[in-house]
C-alpha positions as CSV (number, residue, x, y, z in Angstrom):
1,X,-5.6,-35.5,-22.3
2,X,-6.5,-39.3,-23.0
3,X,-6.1,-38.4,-26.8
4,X,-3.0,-36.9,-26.5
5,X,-1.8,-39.6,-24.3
6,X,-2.4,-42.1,-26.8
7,X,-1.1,-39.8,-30.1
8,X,2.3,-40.0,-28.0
9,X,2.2,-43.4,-27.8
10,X,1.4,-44.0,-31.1
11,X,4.4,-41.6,-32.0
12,X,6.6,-43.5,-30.2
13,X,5.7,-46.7,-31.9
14,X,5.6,-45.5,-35.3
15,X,7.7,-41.7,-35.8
16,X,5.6,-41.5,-38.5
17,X,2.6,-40.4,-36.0
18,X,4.7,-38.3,-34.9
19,X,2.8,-35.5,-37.7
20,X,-0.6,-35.3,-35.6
21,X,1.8,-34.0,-32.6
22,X,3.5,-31.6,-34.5
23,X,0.1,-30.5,-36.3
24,X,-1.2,-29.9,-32.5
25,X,1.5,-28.3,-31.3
26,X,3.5,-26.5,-33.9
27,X,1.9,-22.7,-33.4
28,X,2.1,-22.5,-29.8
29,X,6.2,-23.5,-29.9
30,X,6.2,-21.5,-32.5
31,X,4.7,-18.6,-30.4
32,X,6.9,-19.3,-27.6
33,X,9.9,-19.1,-29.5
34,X,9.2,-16.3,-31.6
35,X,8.5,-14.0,-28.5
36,X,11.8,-14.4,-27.1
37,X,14.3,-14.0,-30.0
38,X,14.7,-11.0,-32.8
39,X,13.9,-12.3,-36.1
40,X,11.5,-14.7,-37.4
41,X,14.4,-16.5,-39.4
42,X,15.6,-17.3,-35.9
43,X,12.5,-18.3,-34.5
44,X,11.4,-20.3,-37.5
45,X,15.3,-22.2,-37.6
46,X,14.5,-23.2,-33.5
47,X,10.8,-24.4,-34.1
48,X,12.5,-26.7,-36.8
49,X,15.1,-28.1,-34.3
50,X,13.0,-28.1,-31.4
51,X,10.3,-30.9,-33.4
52,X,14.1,-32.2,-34.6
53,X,14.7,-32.6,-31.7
54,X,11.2,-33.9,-29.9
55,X,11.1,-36.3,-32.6
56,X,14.5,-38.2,-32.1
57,X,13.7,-38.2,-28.7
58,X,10.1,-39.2,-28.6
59,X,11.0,-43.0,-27.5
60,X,12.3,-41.2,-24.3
61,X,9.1,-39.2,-23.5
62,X,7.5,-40.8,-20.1
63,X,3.9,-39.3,-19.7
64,X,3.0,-37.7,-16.5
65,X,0.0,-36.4,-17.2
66,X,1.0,-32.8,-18.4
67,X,0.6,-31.9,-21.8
68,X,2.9,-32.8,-24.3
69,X,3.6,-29.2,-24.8
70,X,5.3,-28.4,-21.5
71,X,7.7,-31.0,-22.8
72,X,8.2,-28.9,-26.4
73,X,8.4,-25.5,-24.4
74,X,11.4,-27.1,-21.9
75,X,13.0,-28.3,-25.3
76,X,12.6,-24.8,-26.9
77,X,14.0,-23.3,-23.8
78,X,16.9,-25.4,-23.4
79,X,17.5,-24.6,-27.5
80,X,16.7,-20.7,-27.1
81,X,19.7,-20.7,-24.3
82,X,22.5,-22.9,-26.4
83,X,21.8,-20.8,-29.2
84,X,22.5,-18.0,-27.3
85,X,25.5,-19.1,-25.6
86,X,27.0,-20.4,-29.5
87,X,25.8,-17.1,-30.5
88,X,28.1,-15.1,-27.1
89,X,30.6,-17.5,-27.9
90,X,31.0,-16.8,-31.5
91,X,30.5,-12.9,-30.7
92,X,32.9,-13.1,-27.1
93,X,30.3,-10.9,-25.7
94,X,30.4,-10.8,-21.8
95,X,26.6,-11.4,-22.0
96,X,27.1,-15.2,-21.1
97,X,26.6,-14.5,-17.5
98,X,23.4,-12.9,-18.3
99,X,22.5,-16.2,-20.7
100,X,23.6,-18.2,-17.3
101,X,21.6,-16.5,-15.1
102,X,18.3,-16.7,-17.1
103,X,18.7,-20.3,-17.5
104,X,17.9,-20.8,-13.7
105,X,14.7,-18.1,-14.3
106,X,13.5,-20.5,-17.5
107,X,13.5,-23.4,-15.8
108,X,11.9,-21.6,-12.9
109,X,8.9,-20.6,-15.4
110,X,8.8,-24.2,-16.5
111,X,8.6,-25.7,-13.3
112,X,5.8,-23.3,-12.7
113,X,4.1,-23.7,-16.1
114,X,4.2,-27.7,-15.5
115,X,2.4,-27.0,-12.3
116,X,0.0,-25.1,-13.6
117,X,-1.4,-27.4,-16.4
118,X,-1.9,-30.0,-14.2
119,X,-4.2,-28.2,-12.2
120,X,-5.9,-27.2,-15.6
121,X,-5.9,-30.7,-16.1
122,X,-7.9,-31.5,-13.1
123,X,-10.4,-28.3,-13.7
124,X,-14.4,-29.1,-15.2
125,X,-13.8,-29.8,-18.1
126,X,-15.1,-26.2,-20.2
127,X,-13.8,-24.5,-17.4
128,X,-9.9,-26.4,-18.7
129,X,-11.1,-25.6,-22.5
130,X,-11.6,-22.0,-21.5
131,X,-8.7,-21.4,-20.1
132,X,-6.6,-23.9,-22.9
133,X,-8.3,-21.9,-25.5
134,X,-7.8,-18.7,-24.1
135,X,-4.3,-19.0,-23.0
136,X,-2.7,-21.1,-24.2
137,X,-4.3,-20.7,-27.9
138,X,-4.6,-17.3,-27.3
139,X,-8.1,-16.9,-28.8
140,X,-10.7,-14.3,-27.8
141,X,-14.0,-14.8,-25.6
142,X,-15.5,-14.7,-28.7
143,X,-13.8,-16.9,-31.0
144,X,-14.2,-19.1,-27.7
145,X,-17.9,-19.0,-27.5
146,X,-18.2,-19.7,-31.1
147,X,-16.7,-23.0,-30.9
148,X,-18.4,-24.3,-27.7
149,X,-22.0,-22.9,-29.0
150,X,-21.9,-20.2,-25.7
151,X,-22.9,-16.7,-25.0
152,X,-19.4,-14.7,-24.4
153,X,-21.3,-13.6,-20.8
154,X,-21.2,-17.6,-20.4
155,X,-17.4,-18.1,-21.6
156,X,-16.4,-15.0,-19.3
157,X,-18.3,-16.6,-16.4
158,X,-16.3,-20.2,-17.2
159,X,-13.1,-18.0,-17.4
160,X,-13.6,-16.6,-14.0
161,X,-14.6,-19.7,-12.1
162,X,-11.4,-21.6,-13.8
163,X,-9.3,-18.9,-12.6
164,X,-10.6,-18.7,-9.0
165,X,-9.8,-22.4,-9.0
166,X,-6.5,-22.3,-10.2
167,X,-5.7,-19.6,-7.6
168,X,-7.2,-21.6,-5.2
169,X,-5.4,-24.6,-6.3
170,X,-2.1,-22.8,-6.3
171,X,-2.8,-21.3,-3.0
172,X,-3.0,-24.2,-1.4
173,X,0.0,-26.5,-3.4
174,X,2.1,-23.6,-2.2
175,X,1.2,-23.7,0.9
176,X,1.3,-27.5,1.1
177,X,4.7,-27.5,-0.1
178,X,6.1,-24.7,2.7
179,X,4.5,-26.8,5.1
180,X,5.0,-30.5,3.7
């Protein structure tokens, strides 16, 4: 987190940096996008304007302590839905309601998703690489146990205890907040 804390700092003084970021980042947006539109021309013309986008933007970015992705996925988000309302627009097909509607259900999953990596954040710290790995880089237990030197029994075993804790964690922010 400290690293990517200060490669977002850097980017912001000098865009230039701006590369190590994108290197970091790029397949996961990429993945994100490309799961929720039809053609990989599409998905690879939103990946370009959402780093377009991050990147004339980047003096804006205030760090909170979630990862710089969540930031990238809102932005990809935001330009899945405008292209899809140009796109009903251009078509005048009585889908924009639909378009409307799943804005509030993105955002939703984003608040969620925010929520969630800062409790991964605060996890031991294999039991966050696990779960980053796994999840969010979608790798297998053992292309996992490979890079950290570990039996899969043992990457399985980090797997588990991250996700009791995140349930845990959740449980109890939920029920902090319905109460708070």
């Amino acid at each position: 987190m400290e690293a990517e804390r200060l490669a977002i700092e850097a980017a912001q003084c000098d865009p230039s940096r701006f590369a190590d970021l994108y290197e970091d980042n790029f397949d996961r947006v990429y993945a994100y996008i490309a799961r929720r539109v039809h053609s990989r021309e599409e998905a690879e013309d939103l990946t370009s304007e959402v780093f377009h986008k991050a990147l004339s933007t980047i003096a804006q970015f205030e760090w909170r302590g979630v990862p710089f992705a969540a930031w990238l996925y809102r932005i990809a988000a935001n330009s899945i839905i405008n292209r899809a309302k140009r796109a009903a627009k251009e078509q005048a097909l009585p889908g924009l309601l639909d378009v409307a509607v799943s804005v509030s259900a993105i955002e939703d999953e984003f608040d969620v998703r925010a929520r969630v990596y800062n409790l991964v954040s605060r996890l031991p710290a294999d039991q966050g690489r696990v779960v980053v790995a796994r999840f969010a880089e979608e790798k297998s237990i053992r292309e996992i146990a490979l890079e950290m030197g570990r039996s899969e029994g043992a990457v399985k075993q980090l797997q588990f205890r991250a996700l009791e804790n995140l349930r845990s964690s959740l449980v109890n922010t939920s029920s902090g907040e319905a109460h708070g």
